[in-house]
VEXPA-645618 format. One record per residue: residue in one letter; x, y, z of N, C-alpha, C in turn. Coordinates in steps of 0.2 Angstrom, whole numbers, plus 5000, padded with zeros to 4 digits. Example, Ala and Ser with C-alpha at 12.3 -4.5 7.8 and 13.67 -1.06 7.14 Angstrom:
BEGIN
 res  n.x  n.y  n.z ca.x ca.y ca.z  c.x  c.y  c.z
   a 5066 4972 5039 5062 4978 5039 5066 4984 5039
   s 5064 4989 5035 5068 4995 5036 5064 5000 5039
This chain:
BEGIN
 res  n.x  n.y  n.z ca.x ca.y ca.z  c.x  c.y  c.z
   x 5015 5049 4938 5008 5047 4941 5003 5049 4936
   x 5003 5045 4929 4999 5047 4924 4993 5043 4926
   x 4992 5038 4930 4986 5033 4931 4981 5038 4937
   x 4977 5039 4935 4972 5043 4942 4971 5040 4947
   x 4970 5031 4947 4969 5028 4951 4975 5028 4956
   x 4981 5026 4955 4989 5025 4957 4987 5034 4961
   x 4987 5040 4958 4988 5045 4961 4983 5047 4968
   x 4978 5045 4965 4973 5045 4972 4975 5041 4978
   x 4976 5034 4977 4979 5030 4982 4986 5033 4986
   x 4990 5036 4981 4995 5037 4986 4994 5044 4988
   x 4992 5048 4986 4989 5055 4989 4986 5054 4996
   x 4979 5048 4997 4974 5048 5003 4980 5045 5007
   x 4984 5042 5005 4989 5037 5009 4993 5042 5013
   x 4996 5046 5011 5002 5053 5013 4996 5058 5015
   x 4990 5058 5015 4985 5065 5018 4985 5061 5024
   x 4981 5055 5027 4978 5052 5030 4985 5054 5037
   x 4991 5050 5034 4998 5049 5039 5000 5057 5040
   x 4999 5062 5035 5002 5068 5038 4997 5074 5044
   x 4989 5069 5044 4985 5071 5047 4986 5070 5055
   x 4988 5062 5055 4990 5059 5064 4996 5061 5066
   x 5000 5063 5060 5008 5065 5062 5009 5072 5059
   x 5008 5076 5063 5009 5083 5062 5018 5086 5060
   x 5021 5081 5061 5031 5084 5059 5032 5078 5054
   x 5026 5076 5050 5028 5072 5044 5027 5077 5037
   x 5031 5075 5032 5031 5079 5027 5029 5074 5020
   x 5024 5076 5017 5027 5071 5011 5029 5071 5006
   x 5032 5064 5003 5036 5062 4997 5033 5059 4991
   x 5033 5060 4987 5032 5054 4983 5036 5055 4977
   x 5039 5048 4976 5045 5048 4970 5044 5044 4966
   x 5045 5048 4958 5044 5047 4953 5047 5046 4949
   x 5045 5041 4942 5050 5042 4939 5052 5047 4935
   x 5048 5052 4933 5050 5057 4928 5047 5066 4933
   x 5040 5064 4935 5038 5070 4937 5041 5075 4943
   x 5040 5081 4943 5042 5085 4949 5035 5091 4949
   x 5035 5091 4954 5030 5096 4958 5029 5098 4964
   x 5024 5100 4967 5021 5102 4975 5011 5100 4973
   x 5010 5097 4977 5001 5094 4976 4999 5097 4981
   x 4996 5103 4982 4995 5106 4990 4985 5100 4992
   x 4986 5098 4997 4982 5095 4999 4977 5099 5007
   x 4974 5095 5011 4972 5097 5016 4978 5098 5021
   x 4980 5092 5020 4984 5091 5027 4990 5093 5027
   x 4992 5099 5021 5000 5102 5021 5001 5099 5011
   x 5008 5103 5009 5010 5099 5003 5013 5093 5003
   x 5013 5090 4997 5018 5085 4995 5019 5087 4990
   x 5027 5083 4990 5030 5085 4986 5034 5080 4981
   x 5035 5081 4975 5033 5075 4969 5040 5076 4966
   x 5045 5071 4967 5049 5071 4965 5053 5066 4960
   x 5057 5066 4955 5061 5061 4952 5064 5058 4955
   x 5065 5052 4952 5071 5047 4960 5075 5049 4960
   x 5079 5052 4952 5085 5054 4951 5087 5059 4955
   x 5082 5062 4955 5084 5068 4959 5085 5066 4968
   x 5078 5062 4968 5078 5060 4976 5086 5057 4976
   x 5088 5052 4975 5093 5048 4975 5100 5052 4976
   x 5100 5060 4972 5105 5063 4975 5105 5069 4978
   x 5100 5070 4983 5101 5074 4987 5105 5071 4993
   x 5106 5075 4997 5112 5076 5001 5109 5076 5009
   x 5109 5070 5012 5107 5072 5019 5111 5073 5024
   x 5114 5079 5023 5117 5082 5029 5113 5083 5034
């Protein structure tokens, strides 16, 4: 998320939703980056697809 514009929109987007819904957590997948954004409304966490694509949901 090198565009600042791209990263705000999907930030307010995942703040706004984890605000109404309190047992939601957020995601956002990337192509390359990994991290945690601590925001207002809890962290989101910043993931490669690659890596999203092979977690394991047991």
């Amino acid at each position: 998320m090198t565009n600042a514009r791209t990263q705000k929109r999907e930030i307010t987007a995942l703040e706004q939703t984890m605000h109404r819904m309190s047992d939601v957590t957020g995601t956002i997948i990337t192509l390359r980056e990994e991290g945690t954004l601590p925001t207002d409304a809890g962290d989101i966490n910043v993931i490669p697809a690659w890596k999203w694509a092979l977690q394991s949901k047991n």
